[in-house]
N, C-alpha and C positions, 0 to 999 in steps of 0.2 A: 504494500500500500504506500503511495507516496503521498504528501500532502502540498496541497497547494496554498500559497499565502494568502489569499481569498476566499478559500470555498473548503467545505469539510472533504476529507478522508470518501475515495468511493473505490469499492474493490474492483479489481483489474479482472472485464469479463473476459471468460475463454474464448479462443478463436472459434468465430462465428455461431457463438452463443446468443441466439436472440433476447433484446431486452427483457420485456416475460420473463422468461424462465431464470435471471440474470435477481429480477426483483422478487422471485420467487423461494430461491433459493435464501435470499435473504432473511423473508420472512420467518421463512423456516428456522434458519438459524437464530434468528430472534426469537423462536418458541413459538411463532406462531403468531406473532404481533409487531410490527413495523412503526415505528413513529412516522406523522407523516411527513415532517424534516427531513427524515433517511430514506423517505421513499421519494420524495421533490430530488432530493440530490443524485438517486440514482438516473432518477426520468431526463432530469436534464442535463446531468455531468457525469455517467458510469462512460468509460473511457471507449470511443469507438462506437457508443449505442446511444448514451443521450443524445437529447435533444439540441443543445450548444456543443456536444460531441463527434456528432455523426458529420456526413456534408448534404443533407437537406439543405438548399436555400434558407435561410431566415429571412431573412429583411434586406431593403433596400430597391424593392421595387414596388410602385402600386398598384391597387388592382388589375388584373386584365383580363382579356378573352381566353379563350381557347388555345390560340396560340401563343398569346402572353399571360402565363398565369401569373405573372406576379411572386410573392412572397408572402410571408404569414403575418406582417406590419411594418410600419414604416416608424423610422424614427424621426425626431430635430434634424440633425443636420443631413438624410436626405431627403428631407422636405424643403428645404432651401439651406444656399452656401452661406445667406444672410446667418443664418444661428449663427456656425463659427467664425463667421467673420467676426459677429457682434460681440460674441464671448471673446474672442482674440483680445479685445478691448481691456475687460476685466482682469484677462490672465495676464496680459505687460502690464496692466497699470500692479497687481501683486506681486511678479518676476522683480521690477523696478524698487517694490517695499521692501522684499523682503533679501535682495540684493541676491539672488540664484539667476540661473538659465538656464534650469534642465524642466522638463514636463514629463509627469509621469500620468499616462492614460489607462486605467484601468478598463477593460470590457471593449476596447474599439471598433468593433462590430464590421464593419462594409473598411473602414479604414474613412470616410469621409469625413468626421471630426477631426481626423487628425490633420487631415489634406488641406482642409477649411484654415484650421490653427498654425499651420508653418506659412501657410500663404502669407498669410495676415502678419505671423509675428516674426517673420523675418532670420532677420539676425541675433536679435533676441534670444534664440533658443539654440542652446549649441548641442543639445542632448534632448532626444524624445522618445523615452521607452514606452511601449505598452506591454502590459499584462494582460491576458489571453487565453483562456482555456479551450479553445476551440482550435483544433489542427486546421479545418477551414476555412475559420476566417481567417485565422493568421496568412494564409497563402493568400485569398482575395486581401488583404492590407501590406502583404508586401509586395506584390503587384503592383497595386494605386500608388505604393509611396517610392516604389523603386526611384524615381528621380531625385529623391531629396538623399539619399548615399547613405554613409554610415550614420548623420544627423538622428535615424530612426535607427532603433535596435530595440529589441523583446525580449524579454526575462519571463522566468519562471519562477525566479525566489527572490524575495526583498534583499536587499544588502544590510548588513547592519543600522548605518546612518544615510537617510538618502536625505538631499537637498533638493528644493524646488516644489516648481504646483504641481498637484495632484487634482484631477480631473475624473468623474466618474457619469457620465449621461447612463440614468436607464440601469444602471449596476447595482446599485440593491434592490429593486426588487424583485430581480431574479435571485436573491439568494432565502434558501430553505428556511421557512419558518413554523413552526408547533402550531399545532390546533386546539383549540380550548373550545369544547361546548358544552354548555350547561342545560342541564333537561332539570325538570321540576325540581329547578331550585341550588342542584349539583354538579359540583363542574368536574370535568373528566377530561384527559386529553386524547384527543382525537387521534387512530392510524391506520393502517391499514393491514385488513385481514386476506386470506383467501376462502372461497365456496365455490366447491365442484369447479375448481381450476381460474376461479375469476375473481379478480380485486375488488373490496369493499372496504366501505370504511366502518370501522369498532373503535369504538371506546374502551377504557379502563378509567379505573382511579387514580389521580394526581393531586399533586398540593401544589403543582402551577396555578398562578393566578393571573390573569390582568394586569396590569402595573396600576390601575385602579379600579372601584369597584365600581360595576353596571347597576346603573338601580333596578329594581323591578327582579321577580323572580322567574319573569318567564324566558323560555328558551331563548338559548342565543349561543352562535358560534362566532368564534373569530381568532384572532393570530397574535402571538409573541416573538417576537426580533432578536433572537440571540445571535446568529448568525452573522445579521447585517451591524448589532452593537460589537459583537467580536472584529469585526472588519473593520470599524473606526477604531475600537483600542491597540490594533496593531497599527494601522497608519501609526498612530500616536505613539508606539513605540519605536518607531523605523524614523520619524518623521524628526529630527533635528535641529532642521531652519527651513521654512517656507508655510504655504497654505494648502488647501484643501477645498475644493468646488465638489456637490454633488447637485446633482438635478434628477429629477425621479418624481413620479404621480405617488399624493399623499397627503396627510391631513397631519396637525397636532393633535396632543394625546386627547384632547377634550372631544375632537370632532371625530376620530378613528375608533374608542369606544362610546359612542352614541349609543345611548338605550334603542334608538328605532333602525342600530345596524345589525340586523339579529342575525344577516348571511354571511358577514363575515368581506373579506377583501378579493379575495383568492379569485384567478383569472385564467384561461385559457385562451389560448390564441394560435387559430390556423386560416390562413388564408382569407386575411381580414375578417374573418368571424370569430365572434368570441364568444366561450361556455365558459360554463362554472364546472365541469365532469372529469377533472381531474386523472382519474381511475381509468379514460377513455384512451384509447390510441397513444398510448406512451410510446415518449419518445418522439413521437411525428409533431407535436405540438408544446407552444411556450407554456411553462406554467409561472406566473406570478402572484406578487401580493402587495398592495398601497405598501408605503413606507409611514412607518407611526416616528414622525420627524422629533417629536420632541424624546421619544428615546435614544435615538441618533444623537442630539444635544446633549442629552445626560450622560449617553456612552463617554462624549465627548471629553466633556468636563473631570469627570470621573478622571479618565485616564489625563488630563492636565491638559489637552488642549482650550484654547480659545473659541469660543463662537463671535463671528466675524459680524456675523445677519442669516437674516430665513428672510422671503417670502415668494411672490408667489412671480412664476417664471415670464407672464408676462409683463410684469413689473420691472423686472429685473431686467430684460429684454430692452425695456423703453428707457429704462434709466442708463446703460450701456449704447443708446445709440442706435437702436436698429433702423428708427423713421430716416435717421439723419444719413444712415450710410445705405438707405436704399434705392437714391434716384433712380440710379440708373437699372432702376427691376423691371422687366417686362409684363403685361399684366397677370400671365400665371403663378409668376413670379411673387406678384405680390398677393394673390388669393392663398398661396403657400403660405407665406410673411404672415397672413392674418391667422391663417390656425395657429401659429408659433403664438400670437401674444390677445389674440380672443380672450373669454371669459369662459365662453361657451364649446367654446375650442380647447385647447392646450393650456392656454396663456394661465387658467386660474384651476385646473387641477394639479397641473405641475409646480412642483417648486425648486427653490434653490437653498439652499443652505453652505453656509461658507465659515470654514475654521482654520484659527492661524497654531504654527508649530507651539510647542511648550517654551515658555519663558521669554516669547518672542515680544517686541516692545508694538503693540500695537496701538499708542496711544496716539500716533500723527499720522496714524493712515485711516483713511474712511470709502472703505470699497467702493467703487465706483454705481455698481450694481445696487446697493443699498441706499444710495442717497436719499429718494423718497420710498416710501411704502413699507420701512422695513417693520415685520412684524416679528421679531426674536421676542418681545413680552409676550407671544401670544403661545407660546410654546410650554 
C-alpha cells in the first residue's frame, strides 16, 4: 500500500480485477461492513479502477451529441481562460506578499488552470508542481503544458518545507467523507454492505457526531470532513512561507447542517447528469460532497495557519478583476464569464477560502480577492 499526500491508503487491485469484486473483497475483509469513506476512496482512487484512476474522460468538454459526447462536467477554468487569468491576479498579488515563486496545484484536472496561471503570471513563477493522482490526467496536462519546459514538474510526495501558493479548484470535495444518519432520534454511521452480490448501504452504531447539533429528532443524513480537515493540516505542516487558495461548492457550518438538509450533500456525476446513487456504476462516475468550509477554517487554525478571507466565488471573481480584464471576450465568451460569477450560477455556490503559512506576518497584506464581501465572520 503506498500512501499519497492527499488522499487515504487504497489497496493495489490485481491485474485486471474489476472494481466490484476489488470493493468486495474489501468489504469482506472489513467483516462484512465498509465505511462509506473506504468505499468513496476505493470508487474513485483504487489504483487503475477508480474513477480519477482509470482513463475515462472526466471533464473538460460540454455537453454533446452523439458524436460529441462530451465528458461527465465541466469545470472554472474550462469554462472560460477569464477564471485563470482572473485568479493569476490574486496569486502574484500573494507570490509578491509572501516573497516565493513557486505554485503548487493540487488536483489539475485537463491541465487548463494551470495553462491559464503561467500565461498570466509570467515570470513570476519559476516552479509549478502539480499533484495528481490520476495516471490520465497527468498525460492530458503534460501534453497542454509541454511548452512551458521544466517551469512544470509533478510530485507525488510533499517535501518536507515547501515554499509558495498553493492552489486547489474543485479538490476537496472529491475527497472521502463518513456518513452520519440519524433515524428516530439515533445516529449511526452510514457504509456499505453487500446482498446477493450487490452494494447497499447499512448502518451501525457510532459516537460520531456533527460538529454541531441538528435540532429536531427526525431523520437526517449527512457528512463529516476528516479527510479534507486532514489535507489542510498537512499543507500546514509542509507549508513554511506562502499561502493557500481553495475554491470548491459549499456552505459554513451553520448552513451545511440545516435542520431542512435531511439528504445530506453527497453527488454523483456522469455525463452532465447528476444522482445521489452512489452504490451505482462505480467507478464510471464522480462521487462528491459540498465542503463544510468552516471546518476547513478550524482545521486550519488548529494546525497554526492563518485565515486570509472566505467568501463566495463570484465575489471574489469581481473583486480580482474579471469585468475589467474581459473586453476583449466574445459573446460566448462572456455567457461563460456569467456562470463563473452569477448567483444562480456558480458565482454564489462556490467559494473561496484563503490561508497564509504559520507565523507568516500578514498584517500589510489584504488579498486582493477579499477587498469587499469578505464573509470569514460568517464561518
Amino acid at each position: 500500500m503506498t500512501q499519497h499526500p492527499i488522499l487515504p491508503t487504497t489497496p493495489h487491485a490485481a491485474d485486471n480485477m474489476p472494481l466490484d469484486t476489488v470493493i468486495q473483497q474489501a468489504i469482506a475483509q472489513a467483516g462484512g461492513w465498509l465505511g462509506f469513506d473506504d468505499f468513496m476512496a476505493l470508487a474513485l482512487y483504487a489504483p487503475g479502477l477508480g474513477y480519477y484512476a482509470n482513463d475515462l474522460r472526466k471533464f473538460g468538454l460540454m455537453p454533446g451529441g452523439r458524436t460529441a459526447p462530451g465528458s461527465d462536467f465541466v469545470t472554472a477554468p474550462e469554462l472560460s481562460r477569464h477564471f485563470g487569468h482572473t485568479l493569476a491576479r490574486q496569486i502574484g498579488q500573494a507570490l509578491s506578499a509572501t516573497g516565493t515563486t513557486e505554485v503548487w496545484e493540487f488536483g489539475a484536472g485537463s491541465g487548463a488552470l494551470a495553462d491559464h496561471l503561467l500565461q498570466a503570471l509570467g515570470s513570476q513563477v519559476t516552479c509549478y508542481t502539480i499533484v495528481d493522482v490520476s495516471g490520465s490526467l497527468v498525460a492530458r496536462q503534460r501534453e497542454r503544458l509541454a511548452a512551458y519546459g521544466t517551469v512544470v514538474q509533478w510530485a507525488t510526495a510533499l517535501p518536507a518545507a515547501m515554499r509558495g501558493v498553493v492552489v486547489g479548484n474543485e479538490v476537496l470535495d472529491a475527497m472521502p467523507v463518513k456518513l452520519l444518519a440519524r433515524a428516530n432520534g439515533v445516529w449511526q454511521e452510514r457504509g456499505v454492505a453487500l446482498h446477493e452480490g450487490r452494494f447497499l448501504h447499512a448502518d451501525k452504531p457510532t459516537a460520531l457526531r456533527p460538529p454541531v447539533d441538528v435540532p429536531g429528532s427526525h431523520d437526517y443524513l449527512t457528512e463529516i470532513h476528516p479527510q479534507a480537515e486532514g489535507f489542510v493540516r498537512t499543507l500546514a505542516d509542509h507549508l513554511v512561507q506562502g499561502a493557500i487558495f481553495l475554491i470548491d461548492y459549499g456552505f459554513p457550518e451553520h448552513e451545511y447542517y440545516h435542520p431542512q438538509r435531511t439528504m445530506g450533500t453527497v453527488m454523483c456525476h456522469q455525463g452532465h447528469l447528476a444522482d445521489a446513487d452512489a452504490l451505482a456504476q462505480v467507478g464510471r462516475k464522480d462521487i462528491t460532497a459540498h465542503v463544510n468550509f468552516t471546518g476547513i477554517a478550524l482545521a486550519a487554525q488548529d494546525a497554526g495557519l492563518q485565515v486570509l478571507g472566505y467568501t463566495s466565488q463570484g465575489r471574489f471573481l469581481l473583486n480580482c478583476g474579471i469585468v475589467d480584464g474581459a473586453e476583449d471576450a466574445t459573446l460566448p465568451e462572456r455567457a461563460m464569464l456569467q456562470k463563473l460569477i452569477n448567483e444562480h450560477e456558480m458565482g454564489e455556490l462556490f467559494k473561496v477560502i484563503a490561508l497564509a503559512a504559520k507565523g507568516m506576518d500578514i498584517s500589510e497584506w489584504s488579498p486582493l480577492g477579499f477587498t469587499a464581501g469578505d464573509r470569514t465572520h460568517t464561518l
